[in-house]
N, C-alpha and C positions, 0 to 999 in steps of 0.2 A: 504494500500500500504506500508505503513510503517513499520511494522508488516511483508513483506513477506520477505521486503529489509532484518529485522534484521535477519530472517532464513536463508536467500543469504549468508550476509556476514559470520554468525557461518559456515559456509558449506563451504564456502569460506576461511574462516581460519584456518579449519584446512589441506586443503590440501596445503596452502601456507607455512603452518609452516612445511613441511614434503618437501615440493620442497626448501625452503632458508636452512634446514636442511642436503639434501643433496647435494645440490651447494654449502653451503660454511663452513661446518664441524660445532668443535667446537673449543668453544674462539671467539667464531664474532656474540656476542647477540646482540648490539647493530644494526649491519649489515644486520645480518638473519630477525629484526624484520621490517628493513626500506624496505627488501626484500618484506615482508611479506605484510605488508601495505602497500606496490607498487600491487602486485600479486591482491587484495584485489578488491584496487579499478578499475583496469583495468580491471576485470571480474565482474566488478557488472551489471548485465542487467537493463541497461539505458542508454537515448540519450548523447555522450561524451559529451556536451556541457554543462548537472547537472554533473559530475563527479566532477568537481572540489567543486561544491557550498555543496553536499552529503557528499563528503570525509569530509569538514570542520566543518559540521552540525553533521554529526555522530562521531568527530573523536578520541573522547571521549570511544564509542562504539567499533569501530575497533578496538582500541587499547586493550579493554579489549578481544573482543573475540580474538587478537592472543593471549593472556595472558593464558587466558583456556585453547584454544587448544594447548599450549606449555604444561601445566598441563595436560592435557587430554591424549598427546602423550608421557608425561612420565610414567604415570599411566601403557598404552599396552604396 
């Protein structure tokens, strides 16, 4: 299960970094990323009531795959 979450959130990442990209430009990384890891966990397919205990337990993890897909999205 763990394992499919961390495919969700990379999948997840990168189209959050491309939505807080286009709502709020550049000069706002610190913004875009709290966008990011808002978008993140609110789409993670689980019951909202582990969302909050997931988001803290992984939050290590989110952080890095929006880090990537900001790398990823500058690369295309």
């Amino acid at each position: 299960m763990l394992k499919n979450l961390k495919i969700q959130i990379k999948e997840l990442a990168k189209s959050a970094v491309i939505i807080a990209e286009k709502s709020l430009g550049s000069n706002t990384g610190k913004q875009k990323k709290k966008m990011a890891i808002e978008y993140i966990i609110n789409h993670i397919s689980m019951p909202v009531f582990l969302k909050p205990f997931i988001s803290l337990l992984l939050s290590s993890f989110i952080d890095d795959a929006v880090e990537f897909a900001v790398e990823y999205m500058e690369v295309i």
